[in-house]
N, C-alpha and C positions, 0 to 999 in steps of 0.2 A: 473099191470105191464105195464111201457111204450111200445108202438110199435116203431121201427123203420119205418117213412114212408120219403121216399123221399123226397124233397122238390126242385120243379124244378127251377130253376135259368131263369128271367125275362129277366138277361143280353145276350147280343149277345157272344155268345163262342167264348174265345177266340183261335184265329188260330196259327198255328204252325208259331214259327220263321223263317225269311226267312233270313239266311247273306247277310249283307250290305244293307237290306231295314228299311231306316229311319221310326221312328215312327209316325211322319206326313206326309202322301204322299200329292203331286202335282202332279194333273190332267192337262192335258193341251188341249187333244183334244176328245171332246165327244159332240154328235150332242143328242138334245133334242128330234129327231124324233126317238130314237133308243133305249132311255134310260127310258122310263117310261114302267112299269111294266103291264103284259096283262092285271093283272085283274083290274087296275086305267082305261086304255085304253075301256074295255068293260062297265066301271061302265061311265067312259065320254061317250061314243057313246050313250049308253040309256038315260044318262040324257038330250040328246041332241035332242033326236028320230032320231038318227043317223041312216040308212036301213045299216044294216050288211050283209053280203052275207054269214051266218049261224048263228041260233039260239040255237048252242053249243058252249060253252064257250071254250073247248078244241079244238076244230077244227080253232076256232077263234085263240090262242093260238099259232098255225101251220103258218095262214094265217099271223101274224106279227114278226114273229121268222127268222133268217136265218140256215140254213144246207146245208152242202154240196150236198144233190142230188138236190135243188131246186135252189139255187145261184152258177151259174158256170159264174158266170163275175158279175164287178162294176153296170153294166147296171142291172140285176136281182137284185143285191144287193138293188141300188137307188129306182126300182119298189115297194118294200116293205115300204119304205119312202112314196113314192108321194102316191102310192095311196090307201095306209090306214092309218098307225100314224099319218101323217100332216094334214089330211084331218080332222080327229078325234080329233086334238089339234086345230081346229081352231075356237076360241073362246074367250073370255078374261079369263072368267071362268075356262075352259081348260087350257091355257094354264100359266095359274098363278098357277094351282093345278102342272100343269106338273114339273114345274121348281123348285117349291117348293119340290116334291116328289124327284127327283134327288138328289137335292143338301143334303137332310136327311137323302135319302136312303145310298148314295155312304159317306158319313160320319158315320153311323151307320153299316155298314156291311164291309168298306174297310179302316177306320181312315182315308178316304180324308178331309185333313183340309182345302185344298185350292183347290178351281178347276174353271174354266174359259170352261165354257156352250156355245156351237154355235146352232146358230137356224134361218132360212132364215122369220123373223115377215110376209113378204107379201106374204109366203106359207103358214100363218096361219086366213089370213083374206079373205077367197072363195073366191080371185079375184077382192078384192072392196067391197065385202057387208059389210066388219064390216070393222069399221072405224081403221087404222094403227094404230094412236097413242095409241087407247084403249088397242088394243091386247099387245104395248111396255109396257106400264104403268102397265098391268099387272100381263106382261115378271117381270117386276121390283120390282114385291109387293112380286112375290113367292122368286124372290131372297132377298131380305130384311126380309121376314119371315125366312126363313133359317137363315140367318147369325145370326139375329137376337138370334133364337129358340136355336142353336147350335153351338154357337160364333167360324161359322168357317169365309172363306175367301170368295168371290166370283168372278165373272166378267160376265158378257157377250159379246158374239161376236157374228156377225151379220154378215150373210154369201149373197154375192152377188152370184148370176147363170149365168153361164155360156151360158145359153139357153135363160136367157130375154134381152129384148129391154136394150140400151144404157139409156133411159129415166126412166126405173124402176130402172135400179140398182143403179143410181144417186139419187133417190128417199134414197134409203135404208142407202148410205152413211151419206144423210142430215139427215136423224132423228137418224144415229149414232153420228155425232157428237153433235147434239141437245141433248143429252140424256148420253152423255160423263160422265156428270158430279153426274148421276144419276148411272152408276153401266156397262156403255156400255165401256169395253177395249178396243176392237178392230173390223176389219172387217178381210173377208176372203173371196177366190173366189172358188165356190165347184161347181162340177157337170162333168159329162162325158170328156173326152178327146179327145172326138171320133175325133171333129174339131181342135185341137189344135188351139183356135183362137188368145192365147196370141203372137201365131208367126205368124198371117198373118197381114203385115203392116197395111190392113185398119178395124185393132181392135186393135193393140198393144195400140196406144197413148188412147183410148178412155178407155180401163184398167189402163195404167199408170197414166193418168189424174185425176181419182178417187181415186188410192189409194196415188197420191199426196194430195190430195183434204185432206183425212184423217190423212196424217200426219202430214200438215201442223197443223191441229186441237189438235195433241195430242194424234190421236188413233196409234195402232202398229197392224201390217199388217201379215198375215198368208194368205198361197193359198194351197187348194189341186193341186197338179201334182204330176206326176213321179210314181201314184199307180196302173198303169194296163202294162201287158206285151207288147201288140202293139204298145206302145210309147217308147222313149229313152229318155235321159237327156237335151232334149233341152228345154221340159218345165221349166226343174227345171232352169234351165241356164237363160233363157227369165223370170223366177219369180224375179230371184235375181239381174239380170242385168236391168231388163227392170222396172218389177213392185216394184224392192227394199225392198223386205219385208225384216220382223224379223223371220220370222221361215217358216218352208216348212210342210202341213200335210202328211205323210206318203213320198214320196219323193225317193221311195223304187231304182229307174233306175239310180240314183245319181252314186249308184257303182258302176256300168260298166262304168264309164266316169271317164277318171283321171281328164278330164277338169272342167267338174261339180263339182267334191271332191275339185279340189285346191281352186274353187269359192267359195264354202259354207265354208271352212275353212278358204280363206283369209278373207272374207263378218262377220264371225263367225254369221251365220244363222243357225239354230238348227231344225231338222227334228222332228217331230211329228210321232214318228212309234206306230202302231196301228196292235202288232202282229198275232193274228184269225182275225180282219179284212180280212190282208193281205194275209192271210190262205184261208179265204173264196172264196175273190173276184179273185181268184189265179192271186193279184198282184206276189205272187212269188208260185211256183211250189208244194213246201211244205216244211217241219222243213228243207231241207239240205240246199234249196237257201235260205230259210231265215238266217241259222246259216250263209252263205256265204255272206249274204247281212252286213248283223252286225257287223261280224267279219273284214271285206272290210274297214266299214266306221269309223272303231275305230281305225284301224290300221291306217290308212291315217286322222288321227284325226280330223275326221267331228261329229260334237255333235250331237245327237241323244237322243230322252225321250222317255218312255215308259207311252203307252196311251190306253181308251178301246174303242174309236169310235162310241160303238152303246151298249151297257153295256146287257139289257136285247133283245134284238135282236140277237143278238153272245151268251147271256148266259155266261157271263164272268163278273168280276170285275175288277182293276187295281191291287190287290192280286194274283189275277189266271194270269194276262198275264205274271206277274213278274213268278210267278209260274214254268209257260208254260219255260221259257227261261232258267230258272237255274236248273231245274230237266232233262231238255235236254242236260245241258252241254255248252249251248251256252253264257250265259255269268256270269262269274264268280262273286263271292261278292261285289267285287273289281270291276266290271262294275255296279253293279248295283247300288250303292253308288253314284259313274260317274254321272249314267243318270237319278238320281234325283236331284244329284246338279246343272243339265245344267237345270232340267224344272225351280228349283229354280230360279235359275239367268235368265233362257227365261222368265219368270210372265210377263205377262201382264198389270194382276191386280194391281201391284205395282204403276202402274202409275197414278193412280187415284188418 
């Protein structure tokens, strides 16, 4: 007599319907230092003889994750970046598995068909010892395996610092447009706000300069501002007035400024929100400023996408952040249709 036995399903389960989220998501802003998985990150460090500061995988786990009792600002946040994922991604080897593992992961667990990867290449070559181009060419091969493997979309963006010399970040733009034609969309400018340097005269032209520099070429422009509380909207205002971009990362101070809102919505510049980011790094206080932030910038019709910033660091997907907002109540079906038609029409990658 036959038994009934089980027979477990190989495929990824599928998750509960979410109203008004398309069946092909678009990513638009997720840093490669935040998005590879602990146990890829521990299997790179040892193939690397990488010295880990613990020979338990779980504690290790801890040390590259964010949580609330240990990140209480952007600045804890970034520490998790510099000085362990990038350090650990920096390699060609590494960092071709890195970008490869993303773009498969967040396709196979969240239906992202299309998503646009940022990653600063000369925080992944120790300063000089391993040659730029190698670690790009790389960057290049994991994305081409992806798209390749799982015929979804891709891009890369290539993030300038806030913190380096005028001579590196010029560096970074030249082998963006060198490399345009290979898989590179665009640049962005990321790191602390503490200096606000895009509004002190003797930096403004030397940021604007460059991200002329790349649109002259053909890339499209993105800047973090406007994502920690001690700032106001005149980042956001100096990004789109001064630096000209297409889209703003996270941008969250936009709504306390009617000046800012008229700006992004005459400019039609689209924010990059990156909801538990913004939770964590308490750009905003928690769910009610955030509900307050969202609800601000839809009403005064400033376009806004939904993003996950750091994927396995947050412990979130672009499924859970959509998640997070409609189970709260903050934005309805009918928004969240909205804010995947605006990443649609923001792409990047389109330009290639």
């Amino acid at each position: 007599m036959p038994v009934d036995v089980p027979v477990p399903s190989l495929r990824t389960p599928e998750r509960p319907p979410i109203p008004g989220l398309p069946d092909e998501l678009v990513e638009l802003h997720l840093h490669v230092g935040g998005a590879v998985a602990p146990h890829i990150l521990w299997a790179m460090a040892h193939e690397q003889g990488f010295k880990l500061p613990t020979k338990d995988f779980f504690e290790f786990v801890d040390i590259v994750s964010s949580n609330p009792d240990k990140v209480k600002s952007l600045e804890d946040y970034l520490r998790i970046l510099h000085e362990w994922t990038e350090k650990i991604q920096s390699s060609p080897h590494a960092i071709e598995r890195a970008i490869y593992e993303i773009f498969a992961k967040e396709f196979r667990g969240a239906k992202v068909h299309t998503m646009e990867l940022r990653f600063n290449p000369m925080k992944r070559n120790l300063g000089g010892e391993r040659d730029l181009d190698h670690i790009i060419h790389a960057a290049l091969r994991g994305l081409d395996r992806a798209c390749l493997e799982y015929g979804i979309t891709g891009g890369l963006i290539f993030c300038l610092a806030r913190e380096f010399d005028a001579d590196l970040n010029e560096i970074i733009v030249e082998k963006a447009i060198r490399y345009r034609a290979r898989g590179v969309v665009g640049i962005d400018l990321a790191g602390t706000e503490k200096n606000n340097l895009e509004l002190q005269p003797a930096t403004v032209e030397r940021f604007a300069g460059l991200f002329a520099m790349a649109r002259e070429a053909g890339l499209k422009t993105t800047c973090h501002t406007g994502e920690t509380p001690h700032t106001d909207a005149s980042g956001v205002i100096a990004a789109v007035r001064r630096l000209k971009v297409d889209r703003i990362g996270h941008g969250i101070r936009a709504a306390y400024s009617d000046e800012a809102m008229k700006i992004l919505r005459e400019e039609d510049v689209v924010l990059e929100i990156c909801p538990t980011s913004n939770l964590h790094t308490r750009a905003v206080s928690g769910m009610d400023e955030l509900a307050h932030v969202l609800r601000t910038l839809r009403t005064n019709g400033v376009k806004f996408t939904i993003n996950t910033d750091a994927t396995y660091m947050l412990g979130t997907d672009l499924r859970r952040e959509v998640e997070l907002l409609t189970t709260s109540g903050i934005l309805s079906a009918e928004d969240v249709a909205w804010c995947f038609q605006n990443a649609k029409d923001a792409l990047f990658v389109e330009s290639r």
